[in-house]
C-alpha positions in Angstrom: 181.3 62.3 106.5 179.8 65.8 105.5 177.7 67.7 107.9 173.7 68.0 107.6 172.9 71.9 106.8 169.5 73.1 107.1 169.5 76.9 105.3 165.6 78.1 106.2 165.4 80.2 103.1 166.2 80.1 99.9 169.6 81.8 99.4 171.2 82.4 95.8 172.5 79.4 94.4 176.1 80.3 93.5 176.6 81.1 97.5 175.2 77.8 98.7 177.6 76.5 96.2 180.4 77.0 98.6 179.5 75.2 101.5 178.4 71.8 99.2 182.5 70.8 100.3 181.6 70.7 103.5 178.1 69.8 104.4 175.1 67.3 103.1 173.0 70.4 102.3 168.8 70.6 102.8 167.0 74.0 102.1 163.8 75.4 101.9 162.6 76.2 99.0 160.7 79.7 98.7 162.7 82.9 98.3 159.7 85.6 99.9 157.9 82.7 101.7 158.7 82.0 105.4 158.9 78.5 106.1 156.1 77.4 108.5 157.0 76.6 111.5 155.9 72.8 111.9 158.2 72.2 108.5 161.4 73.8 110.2 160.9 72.0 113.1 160.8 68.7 111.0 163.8 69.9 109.8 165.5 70.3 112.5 165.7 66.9 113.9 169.0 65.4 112.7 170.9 68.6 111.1 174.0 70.1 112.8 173.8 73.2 111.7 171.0 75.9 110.8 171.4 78.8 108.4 168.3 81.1 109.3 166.8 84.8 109.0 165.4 86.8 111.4 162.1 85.7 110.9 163.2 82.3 111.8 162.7 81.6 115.7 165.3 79.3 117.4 163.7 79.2 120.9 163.5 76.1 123.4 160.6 74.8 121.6 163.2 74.5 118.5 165.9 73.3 120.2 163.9 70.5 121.9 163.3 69.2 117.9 167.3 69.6 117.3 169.4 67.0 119.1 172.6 67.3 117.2 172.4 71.3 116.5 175.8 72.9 117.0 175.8 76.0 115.3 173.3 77.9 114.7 174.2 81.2 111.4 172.1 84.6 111.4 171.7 86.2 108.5 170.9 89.4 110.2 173.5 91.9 112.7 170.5 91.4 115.3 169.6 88.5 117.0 166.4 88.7 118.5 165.1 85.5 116.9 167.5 83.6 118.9 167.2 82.5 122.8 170.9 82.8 123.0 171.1 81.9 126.6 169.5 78.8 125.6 171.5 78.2 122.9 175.0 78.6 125.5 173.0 75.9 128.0 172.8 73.2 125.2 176.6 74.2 124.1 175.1 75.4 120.6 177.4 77.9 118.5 176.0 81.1 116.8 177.2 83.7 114.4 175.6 87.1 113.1 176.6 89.5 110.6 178.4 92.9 112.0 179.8 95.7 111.2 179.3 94.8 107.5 175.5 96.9 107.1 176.6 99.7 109.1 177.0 102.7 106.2 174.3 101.1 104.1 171.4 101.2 107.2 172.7 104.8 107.6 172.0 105.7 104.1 168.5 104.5 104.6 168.4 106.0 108.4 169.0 109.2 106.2 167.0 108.8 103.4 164.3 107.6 105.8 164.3 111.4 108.0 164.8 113.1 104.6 161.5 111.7 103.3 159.7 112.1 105.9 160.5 115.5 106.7 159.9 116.2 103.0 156.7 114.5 102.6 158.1 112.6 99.3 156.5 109.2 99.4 153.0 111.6 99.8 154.3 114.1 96.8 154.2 111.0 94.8 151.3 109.9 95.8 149.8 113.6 95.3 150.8 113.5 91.5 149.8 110.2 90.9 146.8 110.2 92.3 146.0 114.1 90.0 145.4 116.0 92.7 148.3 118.2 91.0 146.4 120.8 89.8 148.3 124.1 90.3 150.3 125.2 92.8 150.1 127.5 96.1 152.3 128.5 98.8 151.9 126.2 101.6 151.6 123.0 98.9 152.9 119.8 100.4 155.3 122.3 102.8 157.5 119.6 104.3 160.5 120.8 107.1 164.0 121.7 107.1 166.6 119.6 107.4 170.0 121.3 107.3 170.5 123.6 110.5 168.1 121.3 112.4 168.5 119.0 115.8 168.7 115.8 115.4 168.6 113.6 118.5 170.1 110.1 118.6 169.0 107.0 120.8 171.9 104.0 120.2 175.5 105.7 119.3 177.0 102.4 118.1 178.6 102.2 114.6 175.1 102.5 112.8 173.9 105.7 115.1 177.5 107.1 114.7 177.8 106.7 110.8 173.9 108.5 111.1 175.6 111.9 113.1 178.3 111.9 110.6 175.7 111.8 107.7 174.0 114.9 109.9 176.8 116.5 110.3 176.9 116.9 106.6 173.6 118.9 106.8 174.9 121.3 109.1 172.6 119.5 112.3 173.4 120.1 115.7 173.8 116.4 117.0 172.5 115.2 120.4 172.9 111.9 121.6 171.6 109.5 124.2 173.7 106.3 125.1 174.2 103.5 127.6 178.0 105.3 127.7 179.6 108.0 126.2 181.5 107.9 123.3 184.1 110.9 124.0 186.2 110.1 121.2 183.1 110.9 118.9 182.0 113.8 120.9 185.9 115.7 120.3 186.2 114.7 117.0 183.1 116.0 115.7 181.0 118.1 118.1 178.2 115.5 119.3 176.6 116.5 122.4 175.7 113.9 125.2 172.6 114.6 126.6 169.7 112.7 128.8 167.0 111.1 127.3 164.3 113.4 128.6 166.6 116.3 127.4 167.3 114.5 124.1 163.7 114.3 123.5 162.3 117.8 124.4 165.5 119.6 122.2 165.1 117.4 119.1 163.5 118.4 115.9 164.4 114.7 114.5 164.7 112.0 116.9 165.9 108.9 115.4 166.0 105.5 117.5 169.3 103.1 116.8 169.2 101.3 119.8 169.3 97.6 119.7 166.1 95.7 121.2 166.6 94.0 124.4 164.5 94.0 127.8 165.9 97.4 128.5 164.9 99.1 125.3 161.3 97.2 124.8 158.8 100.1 125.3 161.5 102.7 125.4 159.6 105.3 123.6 155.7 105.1 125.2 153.3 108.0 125.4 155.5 109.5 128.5 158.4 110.4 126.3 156.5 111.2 122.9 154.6 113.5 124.7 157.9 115.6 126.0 159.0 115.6 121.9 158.2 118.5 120.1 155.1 118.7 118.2 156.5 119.8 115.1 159.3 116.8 115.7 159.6 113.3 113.6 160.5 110.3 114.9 162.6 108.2 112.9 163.1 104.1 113.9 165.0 101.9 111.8 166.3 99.4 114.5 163.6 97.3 116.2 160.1 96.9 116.6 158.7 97.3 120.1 160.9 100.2 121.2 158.2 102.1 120.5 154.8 101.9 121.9 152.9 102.0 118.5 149.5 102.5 119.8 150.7 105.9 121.5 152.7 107.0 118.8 149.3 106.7 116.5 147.4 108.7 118.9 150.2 111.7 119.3 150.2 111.2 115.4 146.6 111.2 114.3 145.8 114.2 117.2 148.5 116.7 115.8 151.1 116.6 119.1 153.8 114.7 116.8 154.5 116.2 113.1 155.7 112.9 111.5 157.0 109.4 111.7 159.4 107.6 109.5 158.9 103.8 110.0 161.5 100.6 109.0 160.4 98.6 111.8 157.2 97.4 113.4 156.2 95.2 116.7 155.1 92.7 114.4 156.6 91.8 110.9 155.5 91.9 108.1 153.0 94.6 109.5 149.3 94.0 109.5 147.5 95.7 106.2 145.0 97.1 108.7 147.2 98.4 111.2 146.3 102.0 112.8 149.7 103.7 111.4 149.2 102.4 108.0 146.3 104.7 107.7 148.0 107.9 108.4 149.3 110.4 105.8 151.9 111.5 108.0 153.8 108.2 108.3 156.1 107.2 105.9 156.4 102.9 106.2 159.1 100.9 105.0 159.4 97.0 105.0 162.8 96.7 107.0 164.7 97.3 104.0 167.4 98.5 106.3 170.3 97.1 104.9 168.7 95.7 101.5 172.0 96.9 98.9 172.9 94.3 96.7 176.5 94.9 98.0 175.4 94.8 101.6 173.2 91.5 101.5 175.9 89.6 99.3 178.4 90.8 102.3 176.3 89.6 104.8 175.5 86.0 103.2 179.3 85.7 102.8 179.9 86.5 106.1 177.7 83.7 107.1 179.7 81.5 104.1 182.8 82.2 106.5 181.2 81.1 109.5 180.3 78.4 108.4 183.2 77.3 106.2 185.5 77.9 108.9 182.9 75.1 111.4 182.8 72.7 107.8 186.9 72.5 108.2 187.0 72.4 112.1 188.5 75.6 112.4 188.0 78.7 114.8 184.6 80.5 113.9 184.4 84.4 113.8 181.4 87.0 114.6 179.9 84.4 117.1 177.7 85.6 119.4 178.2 85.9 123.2 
């Protein structure tokens, strides 16, 4: 008898294809629409396995609809969604995607500080809009890149491939870590430093720490206010490591230059929110890893995970 498989988005047909050997499949039928939450819960109550995004919760309240869950699949490196501890009480599985988004998040890490320290996404705007009339000398003046500081919060493999990117700019690289990566620091030159130190120094701090109750508020109005204010803060990890209300007020009172934005507290961000009405910040909607190449890799990494659990077999990228 096949499996039950509940996937809590529509994924492309031709990869659902694969697992149909394997498991009796159900799915939700909206590509950009979240499913509501009474409907996954519904859902929920006699499958053995859930295929979900990161804006799919799997919390107690979840699990108390899900009797016969045993594996729960993230389409995501980052598992925030999911109450793994409760997950490891009930004896439920669950699988993420590493080390497969890890050049493509730096390209957009990059991309990211270099238009925002640019201004491009306002240049556009500017000609769009025909306010290009002429040009003068201090016309959209943006800020140097190559020769800069660039300060990094998180050195695992995305904040790493982000300092070699850097070093490629001729930046002097500072970073701040739970431990140091010495390997790193001979090979290329990075510089440990404390976070206080890392955030006074910097003309580009960029934030690639995961979230966890360690990192939730990390950056508040204590530590924006020791950054430079001609710095720009750069956050492509998590929402919540920054205090959002205080980075608006250093932002809209002129003691922070810029801020370069993939992630917010709350997702998809709030039309009316405070930073959205800023020139100076340039907002993305977590497009982190969004390369065709990339998302196909992560969906098949999921595909493995949860071939290998269709043919009783030893599952890989499970989460501890």
């Amino acid at each position: 008898m096949k499996k039950k498989l509940f996937i809590a988005r529509k994924f492309p047909a031709h990869i659902v294809e694969l697992l149909q050997e394997f498991y009796e499949i159900s799915q939700w039928d909206e590509e950009e629409i979240v499913i509501p939450r009474e409907k996954l819960l519904a859902a929920v109550a006699d499958c053995e396995v859930l295929w979900v995004t990161l804006a799919d919760q799997v919390d107690e309240e979840l699990l108390s609809h899900a009797p016969n869950l045993k594996l729960v699949t993230n389409l995501a490196v980052g598992y925030n969604n999911i109450d793994v501890k409760a997950l490891k009480k009930r004896g439920i599985m669950a699988t993420n995607t590493p080390g497969v988004l890890t050049n493509t998040t730096a390209d957009l890490v990059f991309g990211l500080l270099l238009a925002t320290a640019r201004r491009i996404p306002e240049s556009e705007r500017y000609l769009r809009e025909g306010k290009w009339k002429s040009w003068y000398p201090m016309q959209l003046v943006g800020k140097d890149v190559s020769g800069a500081t660039i300060g990094i919060i998180g050195m695992g493999r995305i904040g790493q491939a982000v300092a070699r990117r850097a070093k490629g700019f001729d930046m002097k690289i500072l970073y701040n870590n739970r431990r140091r990566r010495h390997e790193a620091e001979e090979m290329y030159g990075f510089q440990y430093v404390s976070l206080e130190d890392l955030l006074k120094q910097s003309d580009f701090v960029v934030i690639m720490t995961p979230y966890n109750s360690d990192t939730e508020g990390l950056i508040g109005a204590r530590e924006l206010a020791l950054m430079k204010e001609d710095a720009v803060l750069i956050n492509a990890s998590r929402g919540g490591i920054i205090d959002e209300g205080a980075l608006y007020d250093v932002l809209k009172n002129g003691k922070l230059w810029a801020a370069g934005l993939d992630v917010f507290e709350q997702e998809p961000i709030a039309m009316d929110h405070p930073l959205l009405t800023l020139p100076n910040v340039v907002a993305l909607p977590h497009i982190g890893s969004a390369s065709l190449e990339t998302r196909t890799a992560m969906l098949m990494l999921n595909v493995k995970a949860l071939t290998a659990y269709g043919q009783g077999k030893a599952i890989s990228n499970r989460i501890d």
